[in-house]
C-alpha positions as CSV (number, residue, x, y, z in Angstrom):
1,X,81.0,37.5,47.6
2,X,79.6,39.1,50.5
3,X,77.7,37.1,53.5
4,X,74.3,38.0,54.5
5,X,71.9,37.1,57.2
6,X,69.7,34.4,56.1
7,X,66.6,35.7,58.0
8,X,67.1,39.7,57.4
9,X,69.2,39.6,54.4
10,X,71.3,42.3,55.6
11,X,75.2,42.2,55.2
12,X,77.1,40.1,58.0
13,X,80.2,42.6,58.0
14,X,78.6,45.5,60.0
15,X,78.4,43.0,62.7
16,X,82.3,41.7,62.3
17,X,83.3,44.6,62.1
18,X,81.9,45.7,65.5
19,X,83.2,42.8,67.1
20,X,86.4,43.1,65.7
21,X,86.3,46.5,67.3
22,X,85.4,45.6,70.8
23,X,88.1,42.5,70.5
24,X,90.5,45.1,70.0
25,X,89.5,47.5,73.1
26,X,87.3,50.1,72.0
27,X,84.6,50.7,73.9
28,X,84.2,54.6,73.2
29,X,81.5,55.4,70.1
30,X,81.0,58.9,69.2
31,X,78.8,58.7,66.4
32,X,76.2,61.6,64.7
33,X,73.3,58.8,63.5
34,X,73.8,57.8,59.8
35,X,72.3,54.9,58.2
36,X,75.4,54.2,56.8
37,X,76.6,53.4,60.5
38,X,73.3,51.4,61.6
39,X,74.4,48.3,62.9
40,X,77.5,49.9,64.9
41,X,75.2,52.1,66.6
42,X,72.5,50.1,67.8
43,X,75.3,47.2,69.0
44,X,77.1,50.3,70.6
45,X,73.9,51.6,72.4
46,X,72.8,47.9,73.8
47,X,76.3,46.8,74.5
48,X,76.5,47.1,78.6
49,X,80.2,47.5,78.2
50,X,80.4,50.3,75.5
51,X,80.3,53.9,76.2
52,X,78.0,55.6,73.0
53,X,78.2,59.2,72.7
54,X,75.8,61.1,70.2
55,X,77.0,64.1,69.2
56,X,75.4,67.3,67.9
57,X,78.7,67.9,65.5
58,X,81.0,65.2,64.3
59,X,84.0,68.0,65.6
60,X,83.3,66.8,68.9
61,X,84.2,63.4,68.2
62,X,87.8,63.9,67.7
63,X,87.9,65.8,70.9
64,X,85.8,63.2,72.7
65,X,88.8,60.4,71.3
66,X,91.5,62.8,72.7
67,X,89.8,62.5,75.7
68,X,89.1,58.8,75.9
69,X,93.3,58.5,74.6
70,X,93.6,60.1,77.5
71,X,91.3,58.2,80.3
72,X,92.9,55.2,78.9
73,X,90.6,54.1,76.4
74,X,89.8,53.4,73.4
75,X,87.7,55.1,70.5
76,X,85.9,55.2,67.0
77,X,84.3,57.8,65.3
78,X,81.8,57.1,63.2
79,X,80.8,59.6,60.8
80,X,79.0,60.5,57.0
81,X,81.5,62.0,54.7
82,X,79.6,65.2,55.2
83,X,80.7,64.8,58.5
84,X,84.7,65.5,57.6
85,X,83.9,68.9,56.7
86,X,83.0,70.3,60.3
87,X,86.1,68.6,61.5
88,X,88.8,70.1,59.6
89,X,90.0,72.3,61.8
90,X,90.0,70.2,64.8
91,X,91.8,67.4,63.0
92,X,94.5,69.5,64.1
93,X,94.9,68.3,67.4
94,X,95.4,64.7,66.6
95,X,99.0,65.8,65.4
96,X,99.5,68.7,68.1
97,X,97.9,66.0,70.7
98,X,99.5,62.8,68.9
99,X,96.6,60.2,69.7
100,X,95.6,57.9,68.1
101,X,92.7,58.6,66.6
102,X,90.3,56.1,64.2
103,X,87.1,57.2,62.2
104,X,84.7,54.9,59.9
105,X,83.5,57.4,57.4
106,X,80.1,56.1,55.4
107,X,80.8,57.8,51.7
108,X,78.2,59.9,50.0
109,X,78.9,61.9,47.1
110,X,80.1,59.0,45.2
111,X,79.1,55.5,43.3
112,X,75.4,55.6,42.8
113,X,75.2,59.1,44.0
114,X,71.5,61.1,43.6
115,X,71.8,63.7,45.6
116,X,74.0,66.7,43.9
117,X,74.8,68.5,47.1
118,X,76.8,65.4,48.4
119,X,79.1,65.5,45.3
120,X,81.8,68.1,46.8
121,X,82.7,67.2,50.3
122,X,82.1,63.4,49.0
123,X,85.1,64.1,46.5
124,X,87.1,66.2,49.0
125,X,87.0,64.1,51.8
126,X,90.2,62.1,50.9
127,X,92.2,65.0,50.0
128,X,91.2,67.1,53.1
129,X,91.6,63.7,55.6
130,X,95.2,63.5,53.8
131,X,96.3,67.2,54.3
132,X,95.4,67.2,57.9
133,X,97.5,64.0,58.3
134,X,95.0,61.2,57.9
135,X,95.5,57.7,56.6
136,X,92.6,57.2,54.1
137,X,92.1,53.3,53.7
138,X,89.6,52.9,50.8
139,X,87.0,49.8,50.8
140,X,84.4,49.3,48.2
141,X,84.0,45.2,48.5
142,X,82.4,44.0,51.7
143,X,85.2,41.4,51.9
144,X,88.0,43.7,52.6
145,X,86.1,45.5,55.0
146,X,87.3,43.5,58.4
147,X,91.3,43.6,57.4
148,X,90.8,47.4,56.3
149,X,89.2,47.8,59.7
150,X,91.9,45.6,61.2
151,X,94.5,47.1,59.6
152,X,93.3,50.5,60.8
153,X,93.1,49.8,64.3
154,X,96.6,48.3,64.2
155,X,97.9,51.9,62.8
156,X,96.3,53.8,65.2
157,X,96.8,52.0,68.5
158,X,99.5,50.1,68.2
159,X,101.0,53.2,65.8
160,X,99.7,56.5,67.0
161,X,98.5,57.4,63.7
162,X,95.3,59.3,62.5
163,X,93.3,56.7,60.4
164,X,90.1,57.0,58.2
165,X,88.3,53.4,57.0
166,X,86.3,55.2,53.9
167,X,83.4,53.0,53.0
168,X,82.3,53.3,49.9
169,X,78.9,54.1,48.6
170,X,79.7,51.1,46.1
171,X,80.0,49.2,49.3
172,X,77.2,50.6,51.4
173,X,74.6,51.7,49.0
174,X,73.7,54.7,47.8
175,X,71.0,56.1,48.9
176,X,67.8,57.1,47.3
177,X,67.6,60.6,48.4
């Protein structure tokens, strides 16, 4: 059963989730805004000790997480499924660069799903992530969000490997649009 807020009624894992990722030494966000994403962004943007990067493509963020591998530092990129299709090509350099790279992908296209234009790259994104090398860890109940997210930052940082926490609309939402 998933824990909420008892004054805003909003899901409690959003917030675990970003301190679970600022226990473990990120402190870089590259994020495009999703609503999917809400509560990692705003904590990012107020948190003195983060370093929040909006970008205008989500491409950018795996270069931006090459970048921070290499300053020493730790990243997330936080991104709509949509979002995996402009970065196909540059997932390339996470195995030519080998850094450890780790994106939270909010899923459209999906459970609940309105909007017929987010059908194809919702369905692809798992197969494409995969070919270019990705670990896809899968979550659709808010209780295995943390260890998915745990689990993810082990495999990248401690393991060098490309990893993708998918949330799922069944977890999020869908949206009504």
């Amino acid at each position: 059963m998933a824990e909420f807020d008892r004054d805003t009624g909003t899901s409690l894992w959003p917030h675990e989730v970003y301190d679970l990722l600022r226990r473990a030494g990120v402190t870089q966000f590259a994020y495009v805004p999703d609503a999917g994403h809400k509560v990692l962004i705003d904590r990012s943007l107020a948190d003195p000790d983060a370093h929040s990067v909006p970008l205008t493509t989500e491409e950018e963020g795996v270069a931006l997480l090459a970048g921070a591998d290499l300053g020493g530092a730790r990243g997330v990129l936080l991104m709509q499924s949509s979002g995996v299709g402009n970065c196909i090509n540059m997932l390339s350099l996470t195995a030519g660069a080998r850094f450890p790279f780790l994106a939270l992908v909010s899923m459209r296209g999906d459970y609940g799903e309105g909007n017929p234009w987010q059908y194809p790259m919702g369905q692809a994104v798992q197969p494409v992530l995969e070919a270019m090398g990705v670990i896809c860890l899968r979550v659709t109940e808010p209780a295995d969000v943390v260890p998915a997210v745990a689990a993810a930052l082990t495999m990248a940082f401690q393991s060098g490997q490309a990893v993708a926490v998918l949330l799922t609309q069944k977890l999020i939402g869908a949206k009504p649009f």
